[in-house]
C-alpha positions in Angstrom: 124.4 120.8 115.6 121.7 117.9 115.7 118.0 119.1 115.6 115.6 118.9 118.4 113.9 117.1 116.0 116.3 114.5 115.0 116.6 110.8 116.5 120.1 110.2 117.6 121.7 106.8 117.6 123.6 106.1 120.6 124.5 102.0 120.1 122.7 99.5 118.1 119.9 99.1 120.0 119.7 102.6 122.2 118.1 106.1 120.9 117.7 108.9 122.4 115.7 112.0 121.1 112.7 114.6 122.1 109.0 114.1 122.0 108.9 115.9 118.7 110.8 113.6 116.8 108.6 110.3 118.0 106.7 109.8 114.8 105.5 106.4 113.6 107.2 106.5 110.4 110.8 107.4 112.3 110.0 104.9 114.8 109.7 102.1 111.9 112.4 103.5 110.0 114.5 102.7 112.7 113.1 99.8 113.9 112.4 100.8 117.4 110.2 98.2 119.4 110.4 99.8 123.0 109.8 103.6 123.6 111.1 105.1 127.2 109.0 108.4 127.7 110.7 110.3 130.7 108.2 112.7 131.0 105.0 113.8 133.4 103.2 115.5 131.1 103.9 114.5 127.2 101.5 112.1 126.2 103.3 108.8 124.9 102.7 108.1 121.4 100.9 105.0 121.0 101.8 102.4 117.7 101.0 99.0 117.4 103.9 96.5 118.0 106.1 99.0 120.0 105.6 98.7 123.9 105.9 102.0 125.7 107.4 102.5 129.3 106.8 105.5 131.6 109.7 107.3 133.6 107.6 109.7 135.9 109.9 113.2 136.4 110.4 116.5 135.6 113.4 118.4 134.6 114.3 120.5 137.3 117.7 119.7 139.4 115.6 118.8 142.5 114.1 115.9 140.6 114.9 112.5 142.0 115.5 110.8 138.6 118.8 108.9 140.3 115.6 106.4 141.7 114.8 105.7 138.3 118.7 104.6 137.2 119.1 101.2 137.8 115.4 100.1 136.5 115.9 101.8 133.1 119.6 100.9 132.8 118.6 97.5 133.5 115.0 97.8 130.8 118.0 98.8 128.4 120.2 96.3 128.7 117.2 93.5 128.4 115.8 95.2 125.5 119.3 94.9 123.9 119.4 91.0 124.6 116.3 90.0 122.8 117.0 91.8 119.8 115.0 94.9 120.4 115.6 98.3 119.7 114.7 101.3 122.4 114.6 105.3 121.8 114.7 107.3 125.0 113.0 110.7 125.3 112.0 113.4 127.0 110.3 116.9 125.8 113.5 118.0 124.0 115.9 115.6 124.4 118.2 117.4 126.0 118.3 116.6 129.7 115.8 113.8 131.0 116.7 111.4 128.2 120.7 112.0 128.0 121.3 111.6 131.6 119.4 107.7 131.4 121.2 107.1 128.4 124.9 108.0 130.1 123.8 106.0 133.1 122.7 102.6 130.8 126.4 103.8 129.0 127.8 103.5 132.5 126.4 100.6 134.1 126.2 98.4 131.3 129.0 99.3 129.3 130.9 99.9 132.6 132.3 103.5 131.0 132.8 106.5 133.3 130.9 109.4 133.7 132.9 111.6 131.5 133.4 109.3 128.7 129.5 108.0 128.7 128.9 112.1 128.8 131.4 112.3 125.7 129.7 109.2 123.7 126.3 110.6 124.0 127.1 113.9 123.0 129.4 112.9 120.3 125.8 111.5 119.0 123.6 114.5 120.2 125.7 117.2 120.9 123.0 119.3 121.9 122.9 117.1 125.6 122.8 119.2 128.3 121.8 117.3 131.4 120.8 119.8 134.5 122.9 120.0 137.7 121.0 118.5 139.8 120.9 115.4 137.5 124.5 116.1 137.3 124.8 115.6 140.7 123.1 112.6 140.8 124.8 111.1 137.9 128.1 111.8 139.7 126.7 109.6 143.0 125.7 106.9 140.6 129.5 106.7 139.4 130.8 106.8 142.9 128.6 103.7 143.5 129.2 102.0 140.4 133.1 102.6 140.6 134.3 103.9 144.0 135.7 106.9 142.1 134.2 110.0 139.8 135.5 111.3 137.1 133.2 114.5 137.5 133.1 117.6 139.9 130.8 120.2 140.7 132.9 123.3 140.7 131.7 127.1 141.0 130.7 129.4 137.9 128.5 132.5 137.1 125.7 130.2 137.1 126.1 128.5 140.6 127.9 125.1 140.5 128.3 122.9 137.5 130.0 120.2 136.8 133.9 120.2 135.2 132.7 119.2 131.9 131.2 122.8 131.2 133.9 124.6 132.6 135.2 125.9 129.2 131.8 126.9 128.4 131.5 128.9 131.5 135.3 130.8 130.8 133.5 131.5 127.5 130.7 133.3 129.3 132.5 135.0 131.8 134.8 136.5 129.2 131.7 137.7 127.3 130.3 139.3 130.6 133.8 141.0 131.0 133.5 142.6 127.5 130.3 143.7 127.7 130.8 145.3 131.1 133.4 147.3 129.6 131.4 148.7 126.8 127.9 148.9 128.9 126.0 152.0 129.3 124.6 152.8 132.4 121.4 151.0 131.6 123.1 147.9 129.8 125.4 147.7 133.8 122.0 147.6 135.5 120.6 144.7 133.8 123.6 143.0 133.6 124.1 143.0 137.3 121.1 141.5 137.5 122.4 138.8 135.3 125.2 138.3 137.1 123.4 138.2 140.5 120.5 136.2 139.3 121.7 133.4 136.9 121.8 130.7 139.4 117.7 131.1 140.0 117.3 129.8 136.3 117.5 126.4 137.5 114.6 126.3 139.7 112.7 128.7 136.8 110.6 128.3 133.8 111.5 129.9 130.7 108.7 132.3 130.9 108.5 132.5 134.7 112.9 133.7 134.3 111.7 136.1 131.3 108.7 137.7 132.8 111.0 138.0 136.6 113.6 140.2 134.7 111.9 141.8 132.4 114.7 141.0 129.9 112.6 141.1 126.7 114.8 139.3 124.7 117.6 137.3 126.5 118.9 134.5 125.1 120.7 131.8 127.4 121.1 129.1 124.4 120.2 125.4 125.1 122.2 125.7 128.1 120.7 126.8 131.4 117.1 126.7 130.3 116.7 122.9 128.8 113.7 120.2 128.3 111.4 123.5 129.5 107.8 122.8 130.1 106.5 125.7 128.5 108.0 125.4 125.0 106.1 127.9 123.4 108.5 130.9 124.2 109.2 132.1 121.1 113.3 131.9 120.5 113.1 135.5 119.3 112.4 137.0 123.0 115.7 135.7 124.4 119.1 137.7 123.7 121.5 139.7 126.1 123.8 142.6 125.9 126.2 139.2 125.6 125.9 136.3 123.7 126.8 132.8 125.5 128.2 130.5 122.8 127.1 126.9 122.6 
């Protein structure tokens, strides 16, 4: 699985990674002359002879980052023309940044939703755009095309789209396991899973941790993705389940 830390090459001329990999000597070893930051709050790294732009948004699925498509597509696409060389990121690299570089995939590449979602995670399979950018994305393709390729359909964790529908058969099928092998205790907080996943999305890491007092509870790089407060330690996330990535 690609490191948080890693730069991933999506084409010739597009990258896509998290803040923590945005170093001057990776930016020159890859020749990258234009840096999109898609973040509020992480400061953009400044080096001389690479211009920086500023996506303003955060990574929750109310987020309006759908206004930002068609100007950073477009940056992209421009970028590309002269030569250049762009990396896209956000704090982790995992939400924010994907879902721009599926739309440039889309609109200038003119590939669907499902196979720009495919091409960028064949590169960093560690993409996990939220729903609510999800949603958005899925608009975008009904504009671009007149036709999606992507649904929202219903799961443990609220609706998601199609794409993660395996995933979520995983999980449920975990859930059903440990259900039948729960103790009394283990039933009681896993009802609470069960009836409180959905609130993840609108939740910090810590905020979700503290509410449910789950100790250690691990949701993967799944539900809980480009995260403001990134200095949750791993260790105080597993469950009476496991959800495989």
């Amino acid at each position: 699985m690609a490191s948080r830390s890693s730069i991933a090459k999506i084409t010739d001329h597009l990258y896509l990674c998290g803040a923590s990999a945005i170093t001057h000597q990776r930016l020159v070893r890859h020749g990258i002359t234009h840096i999109i930051n898609s973040t509020n709050d992480v400061p953009t790294i400044q080096v001389p002879g690479i211009q920086s732009i500023r996506v303003h948004v955060d990574d929750h699925p109310r987020a309006r980052l759908d206004v930002h498509f068609d100007r950073v597509a477009d940056e992209i696409s421009h970028i590309a023309s002269i030569g250049g060389k762009v990396v896209v990121h956000c704090a982790v690299g995992v939400s924010r940044s994907a879902t721009l570089c599926i739309v440039y995939l889309m609109k200038q590449h003119k590939m669907t939703l499902v196979m720009a979602h495919d091409y960028v995670r064949g590169r960093r399979p560690i993409i996990r755009p939220n729903c609510g950018f999800w949603k958005q994305l899925i608009d975008y393709e009904r504009k671009l095309f007149g036709r999606t390729t992507v649904k929202m359909i219903n799961s443990v964790a609220g609706p998601i789209p199609d794409v993660y529908k395996e995933f979520f058969q995983d999980v449920e099928e975990d859930i059903a396991l440990a259900d039948a092998s729960a103790t009394t205790d283990e039933n009681i907080r896993l009802s609470q899973i069960h009836q409180n996943i959905e609130p993840f999305y609108d939740m910090s890491v810590s905020q979700a941790v503290d509410y449910y007092h789950l100790g250690t509870f691990d949701l993967g790089d799944f539900l809980l993705t480009d995260f403001k407060d990134e200095n949750v330690e791993p260790e105080r996330f597993t469950a009476p389940f496991k959800m495989r990535i």
